[in-house]
N, C-alpha and C positions, 0 to 999 in steps of 0.2 A: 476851798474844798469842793463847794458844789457845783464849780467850772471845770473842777478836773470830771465828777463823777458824770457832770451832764457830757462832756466831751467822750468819754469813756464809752458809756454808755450809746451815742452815736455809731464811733465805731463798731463797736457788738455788733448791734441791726446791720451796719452796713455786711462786716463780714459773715453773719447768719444770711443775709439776702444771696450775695453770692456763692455759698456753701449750698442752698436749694436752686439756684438759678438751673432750667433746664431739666428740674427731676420730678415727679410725677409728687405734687403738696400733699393728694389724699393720703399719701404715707405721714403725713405730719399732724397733729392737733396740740394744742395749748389748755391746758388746764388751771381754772384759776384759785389759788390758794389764798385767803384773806382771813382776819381773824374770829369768822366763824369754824374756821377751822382747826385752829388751834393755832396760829401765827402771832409772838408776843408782840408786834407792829407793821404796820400797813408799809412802814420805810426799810426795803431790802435794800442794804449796803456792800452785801457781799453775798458770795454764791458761790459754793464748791460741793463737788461731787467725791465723797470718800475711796477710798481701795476697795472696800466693805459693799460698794454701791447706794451708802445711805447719799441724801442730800441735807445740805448744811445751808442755813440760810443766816446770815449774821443784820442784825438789824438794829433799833436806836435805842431797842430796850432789852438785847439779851440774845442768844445763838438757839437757835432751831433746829431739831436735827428730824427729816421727813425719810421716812420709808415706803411711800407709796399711799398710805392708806392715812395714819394718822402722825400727828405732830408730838415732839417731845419738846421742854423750851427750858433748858440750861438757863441758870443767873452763873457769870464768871468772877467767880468769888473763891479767895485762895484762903482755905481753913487754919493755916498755919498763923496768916500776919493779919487774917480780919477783913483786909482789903476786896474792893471789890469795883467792878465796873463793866455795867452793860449796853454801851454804845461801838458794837463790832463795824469794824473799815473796814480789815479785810480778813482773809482766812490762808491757810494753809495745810497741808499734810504732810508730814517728812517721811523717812524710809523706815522708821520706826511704828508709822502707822498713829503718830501721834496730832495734834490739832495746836496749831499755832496761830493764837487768835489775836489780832491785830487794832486797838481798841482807839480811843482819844486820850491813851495815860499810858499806852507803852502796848507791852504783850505778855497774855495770858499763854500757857502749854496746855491744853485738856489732853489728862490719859485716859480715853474711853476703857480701857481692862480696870482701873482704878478708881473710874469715875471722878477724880477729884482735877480740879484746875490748881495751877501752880505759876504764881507772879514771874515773869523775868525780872531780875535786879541788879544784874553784872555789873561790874564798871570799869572802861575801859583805863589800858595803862596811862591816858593821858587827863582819866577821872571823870569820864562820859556815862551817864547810863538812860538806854532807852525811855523816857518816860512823856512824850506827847503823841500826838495824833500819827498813828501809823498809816501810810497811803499804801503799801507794797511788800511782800515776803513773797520771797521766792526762792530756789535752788540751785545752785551752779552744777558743775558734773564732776565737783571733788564735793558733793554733798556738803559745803559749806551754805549756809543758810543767812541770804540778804534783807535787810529791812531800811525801807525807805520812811525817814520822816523827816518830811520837807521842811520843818522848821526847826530842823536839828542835823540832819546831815545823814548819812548811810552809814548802818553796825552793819557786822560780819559774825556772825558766831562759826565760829572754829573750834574741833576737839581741842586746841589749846587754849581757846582762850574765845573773847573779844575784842574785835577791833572797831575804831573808830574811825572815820572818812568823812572833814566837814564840806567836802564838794566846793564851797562856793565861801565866800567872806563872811564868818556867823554874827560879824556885825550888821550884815545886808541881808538876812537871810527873808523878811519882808518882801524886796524886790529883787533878788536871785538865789531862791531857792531851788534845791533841788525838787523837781517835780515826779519822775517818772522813772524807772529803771526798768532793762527790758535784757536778754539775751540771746544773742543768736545761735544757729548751728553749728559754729565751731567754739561757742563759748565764749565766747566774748563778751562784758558785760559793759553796756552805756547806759548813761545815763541822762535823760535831757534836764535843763532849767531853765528860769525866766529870765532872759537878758545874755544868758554869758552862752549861749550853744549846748554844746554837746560835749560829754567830755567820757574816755573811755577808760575803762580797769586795764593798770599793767602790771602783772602779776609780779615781773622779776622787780620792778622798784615799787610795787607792793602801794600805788601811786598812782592818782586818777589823771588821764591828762585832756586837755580842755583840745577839742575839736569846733571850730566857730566859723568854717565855710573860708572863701577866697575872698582876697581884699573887696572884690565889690560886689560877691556876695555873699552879705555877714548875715549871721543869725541872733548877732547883738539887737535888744533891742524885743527879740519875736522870744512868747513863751511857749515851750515844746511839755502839750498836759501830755501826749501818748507816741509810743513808737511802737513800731512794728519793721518786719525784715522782707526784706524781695532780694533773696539771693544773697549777695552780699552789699549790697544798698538798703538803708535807711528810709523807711517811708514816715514822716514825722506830722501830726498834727498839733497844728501850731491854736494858739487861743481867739487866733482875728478872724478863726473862721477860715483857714485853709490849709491844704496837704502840700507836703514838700519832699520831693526825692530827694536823698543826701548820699552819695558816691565817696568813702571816706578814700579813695585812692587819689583822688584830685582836690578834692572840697568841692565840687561845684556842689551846686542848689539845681534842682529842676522844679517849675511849679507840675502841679498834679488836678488840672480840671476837672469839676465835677458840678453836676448841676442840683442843684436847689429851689424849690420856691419857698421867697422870701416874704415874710407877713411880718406885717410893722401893727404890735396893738398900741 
């Protein structure tokens, strides 16, 4: 978990660097929030910006929700079954305007008009239900709602139902787990893991299918913690410390240089 979030996290700064590159900084400043200011821990693990414009900071002891001025600090605890748990991974908002909170035991729903959190418990038709460390939620553009738990595999919540996708062997899920799930412009959703590639949503057979590059060159072997899109190529960062073009029209691989300085403690 904290190879994918340091990886993650890399990228940010890289894309924030180029997102100012060229534009005049004095329009920019950073403000620093810690818990003399009302922050339930020094360890932010998530970070989303509401409809509302509140900011949501999700962290090892509880969700935080900043309006500028001062901090409010949610425990995600569902009043109905007792349960509770405040070690937030990631965050979300749906079109509903609701908070889908992503924990190390599954996912929480916060309705801010009700103020109350609400467990997910579903179980899929094949007897699945969300309950480890969430890495990812996110939205397609049929408003079905993805969650990634790499040592479990990707749910789908659907108006009918949920589904369940173990991506990789869930006897191996150790050494090929699903890591990362990303989607592009025309909705396409992939997803990368450790050893077996990249493997892509196909809606009509409702059915992930495994993309692993051209015979010689495989992505067996390399772990893909983040993807992102250029165009309609894959730019993937892999765990050895390197970026990868990925062309799903050919398979080839391109490397992607980039310099660094290296400090060995």
């Amino acid at each position: 978990m904290r190879r994918i979030i340091r990886l993650s996290s890399f990228l940010l700064f890289c894309l924030i660097g180029v997102s100012l590159f060229g534009q005049d900084s004095s329009n920019y400043y950073f403000t620093h929030i810690t818990g003399e200011d009302g922050l339930s821990a020094s360890n932010v693990k998530a970070i989303l910006q509401d409809s509302y414009g509140f900011m949501w900071f999700g962290t090892k002891n509880g969700l935080n929700r900043y309006d500028g001025t001062s901090i409010l600090h949610l425990n995600c605890m569902d009043p109905k079954t007792g349960t509770g748990n405040n070690n937030v991974s990631t965050l979300f908002e749906d079109k509903d305007h609701k908070l889908w909170v992503g924990i190390d035991r599954g996912i929480y729903i916060y309705d801010p008009a009700g103020d109350v959190f609400t467990l997910m418990k579903p179980r899929s038709k094949d007897g699945f239900t969300p309950d480890n460390w969430v890495a990812e939620i996110f939205s397609d553009t049929q408003d079905n709602i993805w969650a990634l738990i790499p040592d479990q595999g990707i749910f789908c919540f659907r108006k009918e139902g949920m589904d369940y996708y173990s991506i990789t062997n869930k006897n191996n899920f150790k050494s090929e787990s699903p890591n990362c799930i990303c989607m592009n412009e025309e909705g396409e959703i992939w997803v990368g893991t450790s050893n077996l590639g990249l493997f892509r949503y196909n809606p009509e057979k409702d059915t992930f299918e495994q993309h692993s590059g051209t015979h010689n060159q495989l992505l067996a072997g390399k772990s893909i913690e983040s993807i992102c899109f250029q165009g309609d190529q894959l730019i993937l960062a892999v765990h050895e410390g390197i970026l990868l073009r990925y062309n799903p029209a050919d398979g080839q691989l391109t490397n992607i240089p980039f310099y660094t300085e290296k400090k060995h403690s």
